[in-house]
N, C-alpha and C positions, 0 to 999 in steps of 0.2 A: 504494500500500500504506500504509494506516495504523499507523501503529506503537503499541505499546502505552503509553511512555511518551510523549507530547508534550510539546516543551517552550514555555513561553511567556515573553516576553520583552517588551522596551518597545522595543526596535529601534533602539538607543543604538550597540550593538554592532554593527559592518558583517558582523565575520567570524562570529556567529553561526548565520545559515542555511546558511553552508559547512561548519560544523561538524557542522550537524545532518544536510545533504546527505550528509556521507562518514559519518556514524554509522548514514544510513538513519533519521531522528527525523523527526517531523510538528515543524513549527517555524510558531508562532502567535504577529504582532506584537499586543499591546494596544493599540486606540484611546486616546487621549488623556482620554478621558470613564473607561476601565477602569482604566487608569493614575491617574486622579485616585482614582478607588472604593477603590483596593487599596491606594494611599496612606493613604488617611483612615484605612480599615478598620485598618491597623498601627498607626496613630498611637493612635485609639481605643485598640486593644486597649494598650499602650504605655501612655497615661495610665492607663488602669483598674488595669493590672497595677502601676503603680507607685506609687498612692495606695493601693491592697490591702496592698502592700507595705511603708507606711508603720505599718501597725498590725498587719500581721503578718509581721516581716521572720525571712527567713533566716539563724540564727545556726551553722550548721553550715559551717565552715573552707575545706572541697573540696567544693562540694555537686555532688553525683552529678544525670544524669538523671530519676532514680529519683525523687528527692527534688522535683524543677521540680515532677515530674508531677505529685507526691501536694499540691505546693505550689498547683498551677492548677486542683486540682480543686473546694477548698473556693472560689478566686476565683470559678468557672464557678458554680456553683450559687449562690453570693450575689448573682451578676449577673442569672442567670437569677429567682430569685426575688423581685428589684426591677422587674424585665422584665413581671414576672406581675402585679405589685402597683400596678402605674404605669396 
């Protein structure tokens, strides 16, 4: 039975597929090559977010969810339109 949420992992963790055994989860190890990919991928996204962030930083005290979101959108389109332009 496949479940609706799968979980995926690096396989660091022993008691993870026990976990997901008794939860009833599809439990997915990343190869080492995927594990690098989704490394980078954060890292990337990580520097980009935070030279964005350098020129337009967050001056609001408690910043809400809300606020990330409406903060990562103008990022995403700047990125996206360097993307387009490269």
């Amino acid at each position: 039975m496949e479940s609706m949420y799968p979980v995926s992992t690096d396989g660091e963790r022993t008691w993870y597929p026990m976990a997901c055994q008794f939860l009833r989860l599809d439990h997915h190890v990343h190869s080492p090559i995927e594990k690098s990919r989704i490394e980078r991928t954060i890292q990337y996204i990580k520097d980009r977010t935070e030279s964005f962030d350098d020129y337009f930083p967050c001056r609001k005290k408690s910043c809400k969810l809300k606020h990330v979101r409406n903060w990562l959108n103008p990022f995403v389109d700047h990125h996206n339109a360097q993307m387009i332009n490269a």
